[in-house]
C-alpha positions in Angstrom: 0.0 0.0 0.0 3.1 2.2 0.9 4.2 1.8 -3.0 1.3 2.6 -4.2 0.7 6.1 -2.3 4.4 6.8 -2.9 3.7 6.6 -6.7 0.4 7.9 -6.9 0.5 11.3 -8.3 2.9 10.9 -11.0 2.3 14.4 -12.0 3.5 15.7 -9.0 6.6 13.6 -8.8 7.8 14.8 -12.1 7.9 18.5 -10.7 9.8 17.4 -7.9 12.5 15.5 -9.3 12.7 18.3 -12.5 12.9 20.8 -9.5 15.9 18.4 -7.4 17.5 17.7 -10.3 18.8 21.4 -10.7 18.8 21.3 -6.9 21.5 19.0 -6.9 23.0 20.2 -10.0 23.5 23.5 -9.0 24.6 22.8 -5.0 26.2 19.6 -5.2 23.9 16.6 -3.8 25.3 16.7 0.2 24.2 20.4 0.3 20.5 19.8 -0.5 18.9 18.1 2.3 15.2 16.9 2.1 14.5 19.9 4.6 15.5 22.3 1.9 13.6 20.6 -0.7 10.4 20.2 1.1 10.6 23.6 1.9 11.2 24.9 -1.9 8.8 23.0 -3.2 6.3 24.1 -0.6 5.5 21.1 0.9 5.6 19.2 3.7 8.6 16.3 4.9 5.7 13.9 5.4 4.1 14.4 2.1 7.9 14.3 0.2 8.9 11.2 2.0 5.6 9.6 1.2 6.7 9.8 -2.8 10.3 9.0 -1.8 11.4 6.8 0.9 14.6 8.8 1.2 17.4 11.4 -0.5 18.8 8.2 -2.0 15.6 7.5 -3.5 15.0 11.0 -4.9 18.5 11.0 -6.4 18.2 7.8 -8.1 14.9 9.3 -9.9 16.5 12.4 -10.6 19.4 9.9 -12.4 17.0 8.3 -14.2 15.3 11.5 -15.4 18.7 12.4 -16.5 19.7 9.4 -18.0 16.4 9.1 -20.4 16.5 12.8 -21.3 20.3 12.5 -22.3 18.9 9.0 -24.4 16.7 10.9 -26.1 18.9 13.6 -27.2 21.5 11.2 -28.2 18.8 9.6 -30.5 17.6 12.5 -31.9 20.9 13.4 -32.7 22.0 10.4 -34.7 18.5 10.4 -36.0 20.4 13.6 -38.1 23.9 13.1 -38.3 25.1 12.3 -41.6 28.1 10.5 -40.3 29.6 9.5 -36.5 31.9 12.3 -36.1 28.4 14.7 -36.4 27.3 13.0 -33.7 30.5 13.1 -31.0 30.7 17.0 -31.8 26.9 17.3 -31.4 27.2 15.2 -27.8 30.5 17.1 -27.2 28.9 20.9 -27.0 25.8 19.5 -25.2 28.2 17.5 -22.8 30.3 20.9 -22.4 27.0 23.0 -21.5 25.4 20.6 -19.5 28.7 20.4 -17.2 28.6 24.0 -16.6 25.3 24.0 -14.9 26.9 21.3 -12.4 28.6 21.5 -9.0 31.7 19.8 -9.4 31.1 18.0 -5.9 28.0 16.3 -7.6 30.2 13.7 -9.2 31.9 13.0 -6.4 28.9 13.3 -3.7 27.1 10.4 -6.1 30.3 7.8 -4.5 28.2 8.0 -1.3 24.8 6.3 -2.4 25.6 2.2 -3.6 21.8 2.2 -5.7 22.8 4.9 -8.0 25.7 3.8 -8.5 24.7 0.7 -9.3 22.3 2.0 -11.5 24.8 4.1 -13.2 27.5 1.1 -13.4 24.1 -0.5 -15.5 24.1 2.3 -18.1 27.8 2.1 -19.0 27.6 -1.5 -19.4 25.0 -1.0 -21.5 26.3 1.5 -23.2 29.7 0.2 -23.7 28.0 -2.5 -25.6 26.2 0.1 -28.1 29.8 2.0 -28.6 31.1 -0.8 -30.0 28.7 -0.8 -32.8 28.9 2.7 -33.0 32.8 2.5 -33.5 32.8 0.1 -36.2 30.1 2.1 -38.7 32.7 4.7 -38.3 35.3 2.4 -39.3 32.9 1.8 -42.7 32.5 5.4 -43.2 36.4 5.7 -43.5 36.6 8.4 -40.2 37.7 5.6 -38.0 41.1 3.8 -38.0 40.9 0.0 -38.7 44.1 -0.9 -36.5 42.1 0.4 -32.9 40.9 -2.1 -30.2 38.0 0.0 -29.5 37.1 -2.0 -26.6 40.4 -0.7 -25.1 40.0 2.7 -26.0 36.6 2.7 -24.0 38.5 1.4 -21.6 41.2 4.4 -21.3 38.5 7.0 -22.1 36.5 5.7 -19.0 39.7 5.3 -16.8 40.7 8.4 -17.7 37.1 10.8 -16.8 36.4 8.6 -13.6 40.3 8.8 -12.3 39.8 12.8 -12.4 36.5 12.1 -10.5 37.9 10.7 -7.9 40.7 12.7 -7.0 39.8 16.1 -5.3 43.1 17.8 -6.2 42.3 17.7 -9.6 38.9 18.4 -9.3 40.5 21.4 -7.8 43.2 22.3 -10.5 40.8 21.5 -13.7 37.0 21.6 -14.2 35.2 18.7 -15.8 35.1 20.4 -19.0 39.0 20.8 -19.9 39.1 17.5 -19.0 35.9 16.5 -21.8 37.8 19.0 -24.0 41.1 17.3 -23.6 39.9 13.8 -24.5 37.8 14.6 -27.6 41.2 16.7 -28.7 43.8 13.9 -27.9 42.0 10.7 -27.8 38.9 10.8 -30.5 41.9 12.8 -32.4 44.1 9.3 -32.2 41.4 7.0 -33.7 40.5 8.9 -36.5 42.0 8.8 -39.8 43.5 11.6 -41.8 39.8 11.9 -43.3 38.6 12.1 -39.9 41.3 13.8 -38.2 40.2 16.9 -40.8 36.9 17.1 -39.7 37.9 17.1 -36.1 40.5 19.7 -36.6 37.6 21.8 -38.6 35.3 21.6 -35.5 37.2 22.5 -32.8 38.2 25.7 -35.2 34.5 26.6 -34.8 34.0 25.6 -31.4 
């Protein structure tokens, strides 16, 4: 029965988890405490933790939200795209604005909660399997080298973006987008070919 009231206005759970989300976003999660959102969204505690069972909870949905909405885009995207370098630089700017609207300490506040992390250990599995496909069309379309173990360069790019997430120095010394910029400029750069290395070179002129 508790489920069931928890979930029972889906209208009004969208607004709060649109309205978290940039709570989170813009604070860093460990700053926004289910006080503070209550009292934005001019509610009560009792009525918030009757649609989420705790901030864990609330975060997860918000992930979800985040997850399908970035999906989405991504789909609409290579719905477009003439070829799969369109789509990395159309990803690329809406990565780079997204991550400006983000507290830093988000990425590293998300460590603390085991079910979204979980959930987000899901996605890049899942992903990781769709990359693969995506790597090899761009081998067809002549962009893509043919001598890459694209598994291993997943690998490195992954290593590479959750090593800097995990170490609060360099959190400190470089923001999550020079790091973004600095792997679409020296590692997408490595696996293209000449044809693809031109079209790179091209958009980051405009950028």
């Amino acid at each position: 029965m508790e489920a069931i009231d928890r979930h029972s206005n889906s209208e009004q759970r969208k607004r709060v988890i649109a309205m978290v989300g940039k709570m989170f976003a813009e604070q860093g999660i460990r700053k926004v405490r289910m006080d503070d959102v209550a009292s934005a969204l001019g509610m009560s505690k009792r009525t918030l933790y009757e649609m989420f069972a705790d901030k864990e909870e609330l975060l997860l949905e918000c992930m979800k939200v985040n997850q399908e909405r970035k999906s989405e885009y991504a789909a609409q995207v290579a719905a477009k795209a003439n070829n799969v370098l369109e789509i990395v630089f159309c990803l690329y700017q809406n990565g780079m604005e997204e991550m400006k609207k983000v507290h830093p300490s988000m990425y590293r506040d998300i460590k603390k909660y085991p079910k979204v992390c979980e959930f987000l250990n899901q996605r890049k599995a899942q992903s990781a399997k769709k990359s693969k496909d995506f790597y090899e069309v761009g081998v067809r379309q002549g962009l893509l080298r043919t001598d890459i173990n694209f598994d291993i360069f997943q690998f490195l790019v992954d290593l590479s973006m959750s090593g800097f997430l995990n170490d609060e120095m360099l959190m400190e010394r470089w923001t999550l987008a020079d790091v973004l910029d600095t792997v679409v400029r020296v590692h997408i750069r490595g696996i293209c070919t000449e044809k693809g290395q031109r079209m790179l070179d091209e958009f980051l002129k405009e950028k």
